[in-house]
N, CA, C and O of each residue as an XYZ file, in Angstrom:
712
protein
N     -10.607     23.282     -8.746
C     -11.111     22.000     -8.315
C      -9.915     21.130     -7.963
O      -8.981     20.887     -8.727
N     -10.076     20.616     -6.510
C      -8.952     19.647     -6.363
C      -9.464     17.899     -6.642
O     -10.647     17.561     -6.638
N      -8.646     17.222     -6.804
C      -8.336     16.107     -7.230
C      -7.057     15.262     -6.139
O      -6.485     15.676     -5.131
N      -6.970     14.092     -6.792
C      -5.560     13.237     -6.301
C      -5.873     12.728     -7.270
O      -6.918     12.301     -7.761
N      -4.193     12.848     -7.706
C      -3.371     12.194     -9.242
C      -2.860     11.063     -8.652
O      -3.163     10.703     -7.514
N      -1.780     10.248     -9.681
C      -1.154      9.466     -9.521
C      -0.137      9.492    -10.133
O      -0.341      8.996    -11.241
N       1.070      9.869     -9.989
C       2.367      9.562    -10.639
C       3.607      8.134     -9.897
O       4.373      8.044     -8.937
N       3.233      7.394    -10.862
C       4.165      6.367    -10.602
C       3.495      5.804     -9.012
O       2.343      5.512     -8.693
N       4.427      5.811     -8.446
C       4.325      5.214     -6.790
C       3.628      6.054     -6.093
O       3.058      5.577     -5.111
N       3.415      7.882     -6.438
C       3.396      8.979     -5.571
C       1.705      9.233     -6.005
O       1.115      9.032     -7.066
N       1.275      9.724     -4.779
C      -0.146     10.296     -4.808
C      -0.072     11.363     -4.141
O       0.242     11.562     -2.968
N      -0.608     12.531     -5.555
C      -0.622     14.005     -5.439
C      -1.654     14.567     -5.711
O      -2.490     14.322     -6.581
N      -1.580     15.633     -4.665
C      -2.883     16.568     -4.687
C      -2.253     17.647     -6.061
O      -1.152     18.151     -6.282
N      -3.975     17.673     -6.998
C      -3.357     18.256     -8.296
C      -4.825     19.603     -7.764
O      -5.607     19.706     -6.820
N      -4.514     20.405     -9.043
C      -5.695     21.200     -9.481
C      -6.045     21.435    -10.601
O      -5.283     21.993    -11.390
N      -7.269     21.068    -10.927
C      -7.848     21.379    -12.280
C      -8.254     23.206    -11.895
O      -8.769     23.832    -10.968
N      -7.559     23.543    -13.457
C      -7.537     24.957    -13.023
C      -7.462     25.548    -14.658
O      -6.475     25.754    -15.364
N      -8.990     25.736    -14.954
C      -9.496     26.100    -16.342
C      -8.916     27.500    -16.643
O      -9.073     27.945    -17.780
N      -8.051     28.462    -15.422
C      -7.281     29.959    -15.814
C      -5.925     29.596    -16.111
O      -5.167     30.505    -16.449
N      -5.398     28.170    -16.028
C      -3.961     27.798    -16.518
C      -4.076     27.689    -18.017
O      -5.076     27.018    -18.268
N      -3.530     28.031    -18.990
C      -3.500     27.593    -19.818
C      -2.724     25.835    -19.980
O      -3.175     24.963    -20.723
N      -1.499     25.685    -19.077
C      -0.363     24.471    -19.606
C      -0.666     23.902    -17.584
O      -1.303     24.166    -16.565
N       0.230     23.115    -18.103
C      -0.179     22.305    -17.111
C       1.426     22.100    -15.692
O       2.474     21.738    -16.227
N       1.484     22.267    -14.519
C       2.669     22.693    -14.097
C       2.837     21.663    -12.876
O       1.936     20.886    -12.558
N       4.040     21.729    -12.242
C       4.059     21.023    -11.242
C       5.533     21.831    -10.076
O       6.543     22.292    -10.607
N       5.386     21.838     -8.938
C       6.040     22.391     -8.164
C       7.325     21.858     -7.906
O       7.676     20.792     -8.412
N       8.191     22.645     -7.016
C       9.907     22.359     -7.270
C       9.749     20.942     -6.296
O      10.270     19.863     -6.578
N       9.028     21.172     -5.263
C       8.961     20.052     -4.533
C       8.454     18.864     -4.472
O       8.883     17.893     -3.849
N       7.283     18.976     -5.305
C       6.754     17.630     -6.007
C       7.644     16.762     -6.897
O       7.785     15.539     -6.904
N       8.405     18.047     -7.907
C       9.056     17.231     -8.944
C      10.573     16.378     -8.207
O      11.110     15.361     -8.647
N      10.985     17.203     -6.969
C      12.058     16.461     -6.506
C      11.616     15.279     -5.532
O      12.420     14.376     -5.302
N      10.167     15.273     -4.874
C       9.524     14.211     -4.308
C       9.599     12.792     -5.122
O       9.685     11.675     -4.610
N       9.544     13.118     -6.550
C       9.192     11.966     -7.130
C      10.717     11.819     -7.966
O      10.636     11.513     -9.155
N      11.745     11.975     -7.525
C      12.727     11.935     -8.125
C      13.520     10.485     -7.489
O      13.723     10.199     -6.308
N      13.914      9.618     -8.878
C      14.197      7.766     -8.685
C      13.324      7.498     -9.302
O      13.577      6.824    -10.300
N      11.907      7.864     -9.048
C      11.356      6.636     -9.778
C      10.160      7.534    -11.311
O      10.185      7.027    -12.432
N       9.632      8.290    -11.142
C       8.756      8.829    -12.211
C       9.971     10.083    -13.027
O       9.951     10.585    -14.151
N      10.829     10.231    -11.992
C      11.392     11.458    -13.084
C      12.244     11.831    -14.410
O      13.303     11.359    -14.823
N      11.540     12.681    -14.845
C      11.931     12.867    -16.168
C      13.268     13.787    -16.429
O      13.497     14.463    -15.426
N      13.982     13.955    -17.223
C      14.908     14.982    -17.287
C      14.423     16.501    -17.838
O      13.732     16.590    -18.853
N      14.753     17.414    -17.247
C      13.875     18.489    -17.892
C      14.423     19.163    -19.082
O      15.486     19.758    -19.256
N      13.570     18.954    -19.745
C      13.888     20.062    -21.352
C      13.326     21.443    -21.576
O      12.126     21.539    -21.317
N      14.072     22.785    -22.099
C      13.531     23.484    -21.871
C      12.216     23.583    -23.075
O      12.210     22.989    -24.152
N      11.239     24.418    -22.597
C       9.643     24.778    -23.291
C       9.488     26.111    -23.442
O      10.372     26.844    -22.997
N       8.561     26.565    -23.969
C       8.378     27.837    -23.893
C       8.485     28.665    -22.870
O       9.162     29.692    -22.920
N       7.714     28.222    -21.687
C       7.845     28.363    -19.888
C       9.327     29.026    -20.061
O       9.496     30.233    -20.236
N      10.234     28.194    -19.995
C      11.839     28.528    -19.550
C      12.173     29.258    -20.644
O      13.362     29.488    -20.424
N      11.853     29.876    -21.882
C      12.362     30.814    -22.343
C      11.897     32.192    -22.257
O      12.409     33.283    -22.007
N      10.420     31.621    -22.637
C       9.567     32.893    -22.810
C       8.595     33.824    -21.113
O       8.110     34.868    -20.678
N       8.865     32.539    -20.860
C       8.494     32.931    -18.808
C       6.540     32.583    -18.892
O       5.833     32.508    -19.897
N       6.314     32.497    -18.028
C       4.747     32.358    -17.672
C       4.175     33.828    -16.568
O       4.700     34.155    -15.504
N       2.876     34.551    -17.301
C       2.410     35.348    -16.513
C       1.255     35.367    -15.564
O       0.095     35.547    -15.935
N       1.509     35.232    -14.699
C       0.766     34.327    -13.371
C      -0.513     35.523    -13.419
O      -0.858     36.433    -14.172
N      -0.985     34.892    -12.083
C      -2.939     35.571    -12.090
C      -2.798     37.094    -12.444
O      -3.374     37.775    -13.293
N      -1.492     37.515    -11.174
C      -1.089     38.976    -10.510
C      -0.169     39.961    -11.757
O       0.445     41.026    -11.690
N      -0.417     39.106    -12.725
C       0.466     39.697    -13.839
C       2.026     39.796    -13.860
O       2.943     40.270    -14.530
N       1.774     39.044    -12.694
C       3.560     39.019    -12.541
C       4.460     37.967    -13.527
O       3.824     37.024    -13.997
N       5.629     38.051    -13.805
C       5.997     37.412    -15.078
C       7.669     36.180    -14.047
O       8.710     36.549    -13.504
N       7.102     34.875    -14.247
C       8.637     34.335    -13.902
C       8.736     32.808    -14.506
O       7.852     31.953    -14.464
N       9.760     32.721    -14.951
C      10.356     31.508    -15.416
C      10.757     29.966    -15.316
O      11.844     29.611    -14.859
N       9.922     29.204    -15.718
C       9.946     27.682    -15.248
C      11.078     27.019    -15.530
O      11.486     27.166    -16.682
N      11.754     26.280    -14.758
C      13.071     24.979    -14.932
C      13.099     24.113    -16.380
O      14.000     23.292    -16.552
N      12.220     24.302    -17.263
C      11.678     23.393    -18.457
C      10.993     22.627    -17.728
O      10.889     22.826    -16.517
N      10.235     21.314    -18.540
C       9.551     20.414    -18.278
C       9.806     19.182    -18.941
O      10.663     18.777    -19.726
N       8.783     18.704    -18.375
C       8.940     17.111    -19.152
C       7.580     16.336    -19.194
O       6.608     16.931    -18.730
N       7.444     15.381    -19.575
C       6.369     14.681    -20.435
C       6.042     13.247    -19.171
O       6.673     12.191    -19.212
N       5.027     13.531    -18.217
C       5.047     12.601    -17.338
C       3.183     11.357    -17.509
O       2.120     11.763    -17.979
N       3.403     10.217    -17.059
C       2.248      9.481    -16.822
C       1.412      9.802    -16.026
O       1.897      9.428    -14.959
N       0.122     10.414    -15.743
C      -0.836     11.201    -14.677
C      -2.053     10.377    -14.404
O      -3.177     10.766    -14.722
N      -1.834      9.302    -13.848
C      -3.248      8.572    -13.640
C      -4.460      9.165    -13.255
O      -4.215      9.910    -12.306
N      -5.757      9.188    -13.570
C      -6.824      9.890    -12.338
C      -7.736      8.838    -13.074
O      -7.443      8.436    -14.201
N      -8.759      8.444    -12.452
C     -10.252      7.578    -12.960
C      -9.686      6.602    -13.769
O     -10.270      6.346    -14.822
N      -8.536      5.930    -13.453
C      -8.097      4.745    -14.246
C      -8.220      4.968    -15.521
O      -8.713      4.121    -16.266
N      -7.804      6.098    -15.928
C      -7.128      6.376    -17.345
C      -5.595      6.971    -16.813
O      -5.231      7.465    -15.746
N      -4.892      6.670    -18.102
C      -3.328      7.177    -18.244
C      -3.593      8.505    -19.055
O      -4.423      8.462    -19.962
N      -2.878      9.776    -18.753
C      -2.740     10.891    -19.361
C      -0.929     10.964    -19.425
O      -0.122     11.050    -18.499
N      -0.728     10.894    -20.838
C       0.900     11.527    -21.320
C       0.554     13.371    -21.234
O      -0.017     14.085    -22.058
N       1.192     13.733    -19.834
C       1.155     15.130    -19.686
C       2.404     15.510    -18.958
O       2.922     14.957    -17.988
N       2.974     17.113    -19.971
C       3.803     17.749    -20.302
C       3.789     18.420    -18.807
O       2.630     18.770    -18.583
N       4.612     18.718    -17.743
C       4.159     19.337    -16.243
C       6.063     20.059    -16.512
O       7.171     19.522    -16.533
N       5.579     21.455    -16.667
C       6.688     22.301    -16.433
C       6.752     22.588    -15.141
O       5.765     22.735    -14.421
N       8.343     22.714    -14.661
C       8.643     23.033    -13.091
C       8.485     24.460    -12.878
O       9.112     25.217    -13.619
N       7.798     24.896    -12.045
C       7.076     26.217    -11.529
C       7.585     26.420     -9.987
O       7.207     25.834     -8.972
N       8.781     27.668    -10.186
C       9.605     28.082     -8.648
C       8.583     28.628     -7.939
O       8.120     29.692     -8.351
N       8.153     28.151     -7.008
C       7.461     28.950     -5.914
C       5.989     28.554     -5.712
O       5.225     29.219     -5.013
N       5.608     27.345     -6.413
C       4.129     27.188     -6.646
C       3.750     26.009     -5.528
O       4.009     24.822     -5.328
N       2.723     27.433     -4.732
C       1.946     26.405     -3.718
C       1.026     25.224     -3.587
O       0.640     24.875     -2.472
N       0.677     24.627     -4.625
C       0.420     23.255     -5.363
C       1.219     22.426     -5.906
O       1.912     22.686     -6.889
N       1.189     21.334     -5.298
C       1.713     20.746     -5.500
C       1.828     20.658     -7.311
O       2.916     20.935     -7.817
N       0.760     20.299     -8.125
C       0.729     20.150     -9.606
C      -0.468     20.973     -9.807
O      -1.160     21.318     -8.848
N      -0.755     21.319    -11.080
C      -1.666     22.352    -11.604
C      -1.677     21.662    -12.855
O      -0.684     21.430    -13.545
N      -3.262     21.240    -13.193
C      -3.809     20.423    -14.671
C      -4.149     21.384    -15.126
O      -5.177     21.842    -14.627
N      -3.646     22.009    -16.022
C      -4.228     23.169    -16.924
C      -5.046     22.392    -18.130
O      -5.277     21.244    -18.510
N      -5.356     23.871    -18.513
C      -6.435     23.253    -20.220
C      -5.732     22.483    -21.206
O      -6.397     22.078    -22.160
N      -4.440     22.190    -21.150
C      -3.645     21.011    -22.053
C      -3.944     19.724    -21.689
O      -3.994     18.828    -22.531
N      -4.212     19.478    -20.153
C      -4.679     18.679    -19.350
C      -5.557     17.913    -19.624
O      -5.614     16.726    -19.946
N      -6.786     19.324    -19.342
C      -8.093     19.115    -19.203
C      -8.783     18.891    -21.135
O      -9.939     18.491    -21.269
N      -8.178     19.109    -22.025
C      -8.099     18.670    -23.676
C      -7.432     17.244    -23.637
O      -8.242     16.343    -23.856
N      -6.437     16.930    -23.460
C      -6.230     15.503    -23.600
C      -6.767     14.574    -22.690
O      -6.715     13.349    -22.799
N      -7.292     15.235    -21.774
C      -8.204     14.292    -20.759
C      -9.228     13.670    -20.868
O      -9.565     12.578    -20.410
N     -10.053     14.847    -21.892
C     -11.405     15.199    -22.095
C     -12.471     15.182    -20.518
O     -13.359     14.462    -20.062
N     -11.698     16.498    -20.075
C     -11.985     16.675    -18.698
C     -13.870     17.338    -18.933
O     -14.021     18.053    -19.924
N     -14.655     17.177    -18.389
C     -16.265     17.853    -18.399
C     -16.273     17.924    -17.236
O     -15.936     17.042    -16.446
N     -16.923     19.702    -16.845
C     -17.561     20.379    -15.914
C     -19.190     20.782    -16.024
O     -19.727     21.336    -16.984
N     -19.706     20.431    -15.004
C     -21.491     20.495    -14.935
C     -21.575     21.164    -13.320
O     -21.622     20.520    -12.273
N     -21.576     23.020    -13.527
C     -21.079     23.736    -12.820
C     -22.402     23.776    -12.043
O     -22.409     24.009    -10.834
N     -23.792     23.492    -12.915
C     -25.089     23.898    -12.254
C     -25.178     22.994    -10.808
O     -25.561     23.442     -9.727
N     -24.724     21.611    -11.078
C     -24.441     20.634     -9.991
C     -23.271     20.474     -8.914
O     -23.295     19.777     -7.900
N     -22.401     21.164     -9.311
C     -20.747     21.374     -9.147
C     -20.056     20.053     -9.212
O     -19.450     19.636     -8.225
N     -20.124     19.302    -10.444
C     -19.530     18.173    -10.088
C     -18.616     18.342    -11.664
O     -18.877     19.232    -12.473
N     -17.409     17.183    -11.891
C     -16.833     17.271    -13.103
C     -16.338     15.441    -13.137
O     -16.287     14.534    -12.307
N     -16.063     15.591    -14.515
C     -15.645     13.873    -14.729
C     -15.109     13.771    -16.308
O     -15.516     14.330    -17.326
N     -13.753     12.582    -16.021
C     -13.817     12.691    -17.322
C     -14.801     11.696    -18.464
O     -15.748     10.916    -18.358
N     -13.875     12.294    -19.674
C     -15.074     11.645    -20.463
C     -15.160      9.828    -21.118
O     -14.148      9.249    -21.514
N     -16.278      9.308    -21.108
C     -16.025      8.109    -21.521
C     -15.954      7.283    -20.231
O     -16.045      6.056    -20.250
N     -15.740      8.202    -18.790
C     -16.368      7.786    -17.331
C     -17.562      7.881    -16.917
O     -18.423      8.651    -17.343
N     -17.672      6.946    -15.905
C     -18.904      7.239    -15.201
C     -18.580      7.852    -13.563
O     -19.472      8.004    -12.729
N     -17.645      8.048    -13.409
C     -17.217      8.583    -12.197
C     -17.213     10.498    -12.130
O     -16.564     11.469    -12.516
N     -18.205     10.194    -11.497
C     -18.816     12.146    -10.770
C     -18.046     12.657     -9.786
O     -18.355     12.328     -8.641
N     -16.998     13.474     -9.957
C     -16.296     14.515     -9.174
C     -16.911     15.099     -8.222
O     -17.329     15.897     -9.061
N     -17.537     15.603     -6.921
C     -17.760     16.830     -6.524
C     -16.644     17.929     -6.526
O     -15.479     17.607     -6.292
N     -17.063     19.481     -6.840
C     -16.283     20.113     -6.486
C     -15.303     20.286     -5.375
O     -15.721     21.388     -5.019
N     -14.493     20.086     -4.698
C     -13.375     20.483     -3.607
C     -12.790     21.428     -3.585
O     -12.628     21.738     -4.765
N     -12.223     22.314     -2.808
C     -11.048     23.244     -2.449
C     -10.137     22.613     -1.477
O     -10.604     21.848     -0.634
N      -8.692     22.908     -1.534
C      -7.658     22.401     -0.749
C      -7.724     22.360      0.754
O      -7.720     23.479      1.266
N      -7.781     21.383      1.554
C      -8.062     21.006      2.759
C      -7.033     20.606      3.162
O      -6.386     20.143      2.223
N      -6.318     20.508      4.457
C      -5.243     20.528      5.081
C      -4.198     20.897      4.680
O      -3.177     20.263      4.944
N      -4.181     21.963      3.972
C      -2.853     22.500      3.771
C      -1.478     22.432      4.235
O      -0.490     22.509      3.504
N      -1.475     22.288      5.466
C      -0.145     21.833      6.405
C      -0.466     20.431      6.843
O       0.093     20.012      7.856
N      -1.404     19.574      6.115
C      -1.043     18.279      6.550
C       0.536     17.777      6.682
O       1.381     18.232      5.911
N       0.853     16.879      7.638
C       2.543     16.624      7.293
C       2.219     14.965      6.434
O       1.267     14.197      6.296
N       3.194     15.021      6.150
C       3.270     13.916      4.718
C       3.976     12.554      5.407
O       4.845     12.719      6.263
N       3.630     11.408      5.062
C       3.969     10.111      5.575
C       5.123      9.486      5.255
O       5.530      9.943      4.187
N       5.968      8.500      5.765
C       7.309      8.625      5.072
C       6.749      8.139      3.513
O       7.203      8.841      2.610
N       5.936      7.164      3.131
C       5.978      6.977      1.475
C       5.756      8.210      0.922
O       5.981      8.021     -0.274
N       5.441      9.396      1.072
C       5.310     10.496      0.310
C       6.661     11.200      0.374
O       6.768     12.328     -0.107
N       7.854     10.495      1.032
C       9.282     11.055      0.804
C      10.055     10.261      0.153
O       9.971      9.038      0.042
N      11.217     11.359     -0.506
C      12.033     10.509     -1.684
C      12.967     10.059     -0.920
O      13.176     10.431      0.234
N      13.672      9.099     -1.631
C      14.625      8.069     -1.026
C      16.018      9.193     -0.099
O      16.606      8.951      0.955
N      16.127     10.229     -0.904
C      17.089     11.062     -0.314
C      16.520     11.975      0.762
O      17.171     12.524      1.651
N      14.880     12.078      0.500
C      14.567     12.821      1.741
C      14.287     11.853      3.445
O      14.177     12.257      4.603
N      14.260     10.570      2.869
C      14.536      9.790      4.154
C      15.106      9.707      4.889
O      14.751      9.490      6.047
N      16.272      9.858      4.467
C      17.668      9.601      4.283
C      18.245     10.778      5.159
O      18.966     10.587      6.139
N      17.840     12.045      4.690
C      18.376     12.919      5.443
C      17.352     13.204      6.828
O      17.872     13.669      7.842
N      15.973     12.917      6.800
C      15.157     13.061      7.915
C      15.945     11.985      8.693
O      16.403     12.466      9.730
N      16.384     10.088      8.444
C      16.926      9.584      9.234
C      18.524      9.877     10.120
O      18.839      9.640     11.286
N      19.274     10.470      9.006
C      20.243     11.478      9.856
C      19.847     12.871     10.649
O      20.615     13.414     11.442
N      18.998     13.191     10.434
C      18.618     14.504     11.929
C      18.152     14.044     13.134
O      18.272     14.596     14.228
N      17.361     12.514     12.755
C      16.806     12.089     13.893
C      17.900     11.684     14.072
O      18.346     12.520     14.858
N      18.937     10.732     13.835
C      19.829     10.131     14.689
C      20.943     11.181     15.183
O      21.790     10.757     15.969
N      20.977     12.043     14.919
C      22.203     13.454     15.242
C      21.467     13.630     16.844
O      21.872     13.348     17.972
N      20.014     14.324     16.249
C      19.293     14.875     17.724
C      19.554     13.632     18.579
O      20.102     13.776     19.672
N      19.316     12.833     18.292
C      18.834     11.526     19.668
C      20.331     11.724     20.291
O      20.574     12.230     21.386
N      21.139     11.292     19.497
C      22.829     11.185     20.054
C      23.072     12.180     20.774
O      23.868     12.112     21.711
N      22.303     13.470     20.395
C      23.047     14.552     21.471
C      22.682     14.706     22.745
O      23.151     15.527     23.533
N      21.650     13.736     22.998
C      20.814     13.845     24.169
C      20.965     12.499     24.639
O      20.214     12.119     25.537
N      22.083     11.491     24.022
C      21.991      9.825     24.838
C      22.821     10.219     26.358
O      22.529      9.432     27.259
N      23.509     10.993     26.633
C      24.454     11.129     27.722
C      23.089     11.779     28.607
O      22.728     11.143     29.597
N      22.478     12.819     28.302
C      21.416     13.814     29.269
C      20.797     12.188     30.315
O      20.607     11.005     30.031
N      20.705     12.818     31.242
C      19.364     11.899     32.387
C      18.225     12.666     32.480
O      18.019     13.846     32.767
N      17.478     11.661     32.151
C      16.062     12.524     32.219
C      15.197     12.402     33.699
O      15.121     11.365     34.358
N      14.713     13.407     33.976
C      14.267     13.314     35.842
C      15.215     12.914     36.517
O      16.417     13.012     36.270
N      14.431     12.209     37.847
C      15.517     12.200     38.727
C      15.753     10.562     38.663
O      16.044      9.903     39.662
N      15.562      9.934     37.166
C      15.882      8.348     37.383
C      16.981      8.123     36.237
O      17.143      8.861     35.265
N      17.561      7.195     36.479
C      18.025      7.045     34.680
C      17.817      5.701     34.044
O      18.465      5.119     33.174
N      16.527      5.298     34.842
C      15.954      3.804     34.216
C      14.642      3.926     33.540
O      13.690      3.147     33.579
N      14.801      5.305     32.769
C      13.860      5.681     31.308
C      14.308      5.478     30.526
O      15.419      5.859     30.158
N      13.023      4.303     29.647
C      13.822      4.000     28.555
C      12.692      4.541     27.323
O      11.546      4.243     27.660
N      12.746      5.162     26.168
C      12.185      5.404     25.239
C      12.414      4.206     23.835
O      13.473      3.665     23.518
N      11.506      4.096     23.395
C      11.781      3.599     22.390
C      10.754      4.332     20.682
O       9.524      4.342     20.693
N      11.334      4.703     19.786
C      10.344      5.428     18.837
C      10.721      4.601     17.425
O      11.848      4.553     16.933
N       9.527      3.969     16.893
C       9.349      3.576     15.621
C       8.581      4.389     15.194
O       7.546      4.838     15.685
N       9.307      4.686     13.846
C       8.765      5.486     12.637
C       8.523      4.676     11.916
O       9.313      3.776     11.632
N       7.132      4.824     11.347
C       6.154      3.758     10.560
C       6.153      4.468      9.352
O       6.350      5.662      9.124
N       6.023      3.990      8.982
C       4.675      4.562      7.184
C       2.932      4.685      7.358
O       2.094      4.961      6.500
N       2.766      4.378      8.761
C       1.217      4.213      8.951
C       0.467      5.662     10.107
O       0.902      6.022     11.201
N      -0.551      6.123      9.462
C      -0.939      7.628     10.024
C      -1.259      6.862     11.574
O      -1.539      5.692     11.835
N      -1.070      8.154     12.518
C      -1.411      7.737     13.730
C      -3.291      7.365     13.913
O      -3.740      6.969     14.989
């Protein structure tokens, strides 16, 4: 079941995912939110003992750390170990879904937590290759997207474009979807 969390400033697509036991978050999420929500990582069981994924395959998390997870205007203190290679962004496992007091009502497909009145429908992940807006980049990933754009443009200020050279372009990059 997908969701959108809230960490700090950042809004992330999570998954409630009742075959996780712990609760995880990806290399790229955790460096997305790095300045303002991030934690230092300590190692956990994950980074010693390794985690054995669906495929039985066995590999080893960065440690974790103990982050604020908003959803339905409650605060969750949850533990999100860094997971190399994980195509989700974050994964709410059953540590999650216990301190959440997450409820599923599968006959309806809807879920909510508890002590809410707010009804989930079930979801699966939809736009997968959406591209992300600049607020969903970290201060250093700006930073370096604003140096590629200004490298490319420069290498092309001398080129004439057609047969005029009284084209003028101009491109603002917003924070706002087209």
């Amino acid at each position: 079941m997908i969701t959108d969390i809230t960490i700090g400033p950042f809004h992330i697509e999570a998954m409630l995912d009742s075959g996780s036991e712990r609760s995880y978050i990806s290399e790229t999420a955790y460096n997305r939110i790095q300045g303002n929500e991030l934690q230092e990582l300590s190692p956990d069981p994950t980074s010693t003992v390794g985690v054995t994924l669906a495929d039985s395959a066995s590999i080893y998390t960065r440690g974790g750390a103990p982050f604020k997870v908003e959803l339905d205007g409650k605060t969750i203190l949850t533990w999100l170990s860094v997971l190399p290679g994980l195509s989700t962004p974050i994964i709410l496992g059953l540590d999650f879904w216990q301190s959440a007091d997450v409820h599923v009502e599968s006959k309806i497909a809807t879920w909510y937590l508890g002590g809410n009145s707010i009804k989930h429908q079930f979801r699966s992940r939809t736009n997968k290759n959406k591209p992300l807006t600049l607020n969903a980049l970290s201060s250093s990933e700006r930073s370096e997207l604003g140096n590629f754009l200004e490298t490319e443009f420069n290498k092309n200020k001398s080129t004439t474009l057609g047969v005029t050279n009284l084209v003028k372009h101009r491109i603002e990059v917003t924070d706002e979807t087209p």
